[in-house]
N, C-alpha and C positions, 0 to 999 in steps of 0.2 A: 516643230518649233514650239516654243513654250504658248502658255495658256493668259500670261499676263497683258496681253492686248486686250483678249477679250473673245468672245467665243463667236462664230462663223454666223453670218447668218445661210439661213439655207438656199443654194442657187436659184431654186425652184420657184422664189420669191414667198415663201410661207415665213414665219417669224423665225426667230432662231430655237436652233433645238427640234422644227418640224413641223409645232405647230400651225396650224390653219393662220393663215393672214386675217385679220379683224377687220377689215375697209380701212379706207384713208382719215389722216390726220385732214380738218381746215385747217389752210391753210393762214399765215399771218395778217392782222385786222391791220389797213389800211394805214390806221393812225399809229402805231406801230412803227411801220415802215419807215413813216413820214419821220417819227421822231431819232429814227436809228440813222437813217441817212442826212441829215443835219447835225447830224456832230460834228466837231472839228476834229483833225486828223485823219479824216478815214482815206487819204489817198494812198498811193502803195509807191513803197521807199526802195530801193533796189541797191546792192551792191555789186560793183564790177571784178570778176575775182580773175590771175591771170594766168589759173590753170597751169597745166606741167603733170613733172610725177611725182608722186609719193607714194609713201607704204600704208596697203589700205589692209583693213582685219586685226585679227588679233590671237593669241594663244597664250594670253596669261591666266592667272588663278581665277580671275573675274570674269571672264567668257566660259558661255555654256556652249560646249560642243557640237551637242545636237543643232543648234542655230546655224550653224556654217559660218561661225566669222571667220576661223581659218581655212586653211592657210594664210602668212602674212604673205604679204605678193607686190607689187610695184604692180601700179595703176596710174596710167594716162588720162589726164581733163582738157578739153580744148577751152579755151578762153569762154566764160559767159558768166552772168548775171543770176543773180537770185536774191530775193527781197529777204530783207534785214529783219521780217518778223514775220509771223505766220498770218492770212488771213483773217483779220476780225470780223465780230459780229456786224459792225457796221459798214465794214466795206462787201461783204457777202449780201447785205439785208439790200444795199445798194443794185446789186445784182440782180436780186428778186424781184427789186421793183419795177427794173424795168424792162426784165425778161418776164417775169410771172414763174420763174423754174420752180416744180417741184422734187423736193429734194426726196431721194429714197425711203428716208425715216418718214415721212408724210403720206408716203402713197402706202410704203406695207403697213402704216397705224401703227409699230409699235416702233421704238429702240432701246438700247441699254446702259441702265443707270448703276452709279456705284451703291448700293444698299444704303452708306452711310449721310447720301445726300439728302436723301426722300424723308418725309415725313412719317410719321407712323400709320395714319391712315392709307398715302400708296404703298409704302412695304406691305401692309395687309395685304392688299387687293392686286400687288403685282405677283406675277410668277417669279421665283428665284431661279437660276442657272445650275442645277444639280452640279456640275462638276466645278464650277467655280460660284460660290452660292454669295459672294459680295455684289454680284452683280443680280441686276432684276430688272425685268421685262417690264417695261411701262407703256402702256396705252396713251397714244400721244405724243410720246416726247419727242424734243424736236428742236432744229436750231435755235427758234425765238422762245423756246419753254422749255429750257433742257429737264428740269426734272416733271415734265410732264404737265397736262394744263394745271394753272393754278401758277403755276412757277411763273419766270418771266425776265428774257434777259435785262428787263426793265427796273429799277431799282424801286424802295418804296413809295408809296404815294408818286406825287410829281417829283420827287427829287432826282430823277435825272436817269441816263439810260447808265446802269452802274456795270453792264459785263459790251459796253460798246466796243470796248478797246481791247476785247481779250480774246482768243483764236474763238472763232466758230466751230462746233462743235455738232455731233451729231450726224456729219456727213461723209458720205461714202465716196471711190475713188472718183465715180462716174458724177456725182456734183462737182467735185473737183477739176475733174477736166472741163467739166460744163463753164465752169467761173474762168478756167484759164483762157477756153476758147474766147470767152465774153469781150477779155482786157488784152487778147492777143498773148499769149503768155504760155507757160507747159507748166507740167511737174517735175521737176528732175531728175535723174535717173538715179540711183541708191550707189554708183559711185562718184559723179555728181556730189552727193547730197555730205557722203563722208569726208570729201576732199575738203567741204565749206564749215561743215561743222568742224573740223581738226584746228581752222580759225590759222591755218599754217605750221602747227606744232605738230612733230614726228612721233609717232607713235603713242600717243598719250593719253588716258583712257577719259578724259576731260577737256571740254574745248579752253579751260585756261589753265592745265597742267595735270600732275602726279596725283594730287590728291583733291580727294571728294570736299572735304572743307578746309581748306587753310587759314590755320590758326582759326580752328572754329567757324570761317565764317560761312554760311549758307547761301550759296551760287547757284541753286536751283531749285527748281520747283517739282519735290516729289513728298514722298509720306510720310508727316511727319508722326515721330511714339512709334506704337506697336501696330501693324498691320493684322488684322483689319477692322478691329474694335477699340484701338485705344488710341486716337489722335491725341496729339500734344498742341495741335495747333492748326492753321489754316487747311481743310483740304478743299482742293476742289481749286479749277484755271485761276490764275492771275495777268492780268494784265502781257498783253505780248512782248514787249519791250522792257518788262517788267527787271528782271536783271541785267547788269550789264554786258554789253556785246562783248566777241570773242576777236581774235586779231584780225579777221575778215569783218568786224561792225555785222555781225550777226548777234540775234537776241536768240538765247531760250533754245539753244539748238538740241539740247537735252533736257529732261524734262518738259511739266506745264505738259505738252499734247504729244502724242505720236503724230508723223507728218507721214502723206499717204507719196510715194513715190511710182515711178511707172515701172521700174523694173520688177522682176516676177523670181521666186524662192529658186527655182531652175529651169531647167527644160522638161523635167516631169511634174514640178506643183506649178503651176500658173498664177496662182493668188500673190496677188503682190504683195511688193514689201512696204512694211512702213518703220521707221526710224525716229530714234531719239529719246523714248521713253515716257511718261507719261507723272500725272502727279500722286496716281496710285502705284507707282515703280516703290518698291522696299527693298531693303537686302536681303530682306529676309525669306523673299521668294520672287524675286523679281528685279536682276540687275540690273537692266537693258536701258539705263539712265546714261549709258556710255558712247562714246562717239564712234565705237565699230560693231557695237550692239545690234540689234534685227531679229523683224519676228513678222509676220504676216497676218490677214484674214481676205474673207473674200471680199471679192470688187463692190458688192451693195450693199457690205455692213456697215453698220451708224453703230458709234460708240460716244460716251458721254467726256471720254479723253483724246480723239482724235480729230485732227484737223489738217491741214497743208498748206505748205507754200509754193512760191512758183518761183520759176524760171523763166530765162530767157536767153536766146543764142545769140553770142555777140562775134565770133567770127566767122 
């Protein structure tokens, strides 16, 4: 499956690529905590969807083969619940507080950033990804400091916690289950995941129709310019709810993060799937902004575009 999620880390627990593990991140200072979990909004919003079949995959010009979205095929959902935006930083931070969970990106010390977030002084000092070199190995990084210490999902000075409301990041499948056991909850399975993102529209490669922007208008959060040195304009998460919902009152179902699902690539790769596409998705090498799109990494990777939502069984 393609390389645009982001590269594997190694099972072994060493950093990705093989390298030796550096020791653990500390973890989040107190006051921190304190200021992410006093936000407003950070409870979790769920919608009731009422299941059936539909045609799940794809085999037009915009699916990559290799991925397995085809065959197209008719897929069965039983009745359940899935929250209407992806985990945020403050409802995750809420978790830490009062579990103390160390999230994977924490204990192996590093995870990975998109090159063009970082500063100049850590693109110096971090390692690049030889086979996909926008990304780079940061010492550190982490949910509460995605690009590494120094960063900070906190906004400047006292002005307010500015990435509270936007997916968490950084975390791998196994914090994700961690958070769903927490709130009583799951991840949903990747056909599941496609039946809610399709928002109830048949075969369409957008949770609100045919086309990527109509009449222009920008419905999601991916890259914008030339990938991967010429932004035009915002990169990096925005807000979960940030664009409008699809005909299930679902946010962001593409684009903005990949979301980490329980189901696995087949019965020979095991690595789960994750779905939806991310806000470094381009066309230019990286279509998987689409609603039957899919692509994997392994269970303990932390990525600077990945996060999840949940589920829940309602009959």
């Amino acid at each position: 499956m393609g390389a645009c999620c982001g590269p594997d880390r190694s099972a072994s627990g060493s950093a990705p690529g093989g390298a030796p593990a550096v020791g653990e991140t500390a973890g989040p200072p107190a006051a921190l905590l304190d200021r992410l979990t006093a936000e407003a909004g950070s409870e979790l919003r769920f919608a009731g969807l009422p299941g059936g079949a539909f045609r799940m995959g794809a085999e037009d010009a915009l699916a990559y083969p290799e991925d397995g979205e085809g065959p197209i095929r008719t897929a069965h959902v039983a009745p359940f619940a899935l929250a209407t935006t992806t985990v945020t930083v403050a409802q995750f931070a809420a978790f830490v507080a009062d579990t103390g969970h160390r999230t994977d990106a924490e204990v192996h010390g590093t995870s990975l950033v998109f090159t063009g977030l970082l500063p100049a002084e850590v693109r110096a000092a971090s390692r690049t990804v030889a086979a996909t070199p926008w990304w780079q190995e940061v010492l550190g990084a982490a949910w509460f400091q995605p690009e590494g210490p120094g960063s900070s999902v906190l906004a400047h000075g006292a002005s307010g916690a500015a990435r509270a409301d936007h997916p968490v990041t950084h975390v791998s499948q196994r914090d994700a289950l961690a958070y769903a056991g927490w709130v009583g909850a799951r991840l949903p399975t990747e056909t599941e995941w496609e039946y809610a993102a399709r928002g109830g529209l048949d075969q369409q490669p957008y949770p609100w129709g045919a086309e990527r922007e109509p009449g222009g208008q920008i419905r999601m959060n991916t890259f914008p310019g030339q990938f991967p040195d010429g932004p035009t304009g915002h990169v990096g998460t925005v807000a979960a709810d940030a664009f409008a919902a699809n005909g299930f009152g679902l946010h962001n179902t593409t684009g903005n993060v990949w979301e980490w699902t329980v189901s696995t690539v087949s019965e020979d790769d095991p690595r789960p799937v994750v779905r939806g596409g991310s806000f470094l998705c381009h066309a230019s090498y990286c279509r998987r902004y689409r609603t039957s799109a899919r692509t994997a990494v392994t269970a303990d990777s932390s990525l600077a575009h990945t996060g999840f939502r949940l589920a829940v069984t309602t009959s």
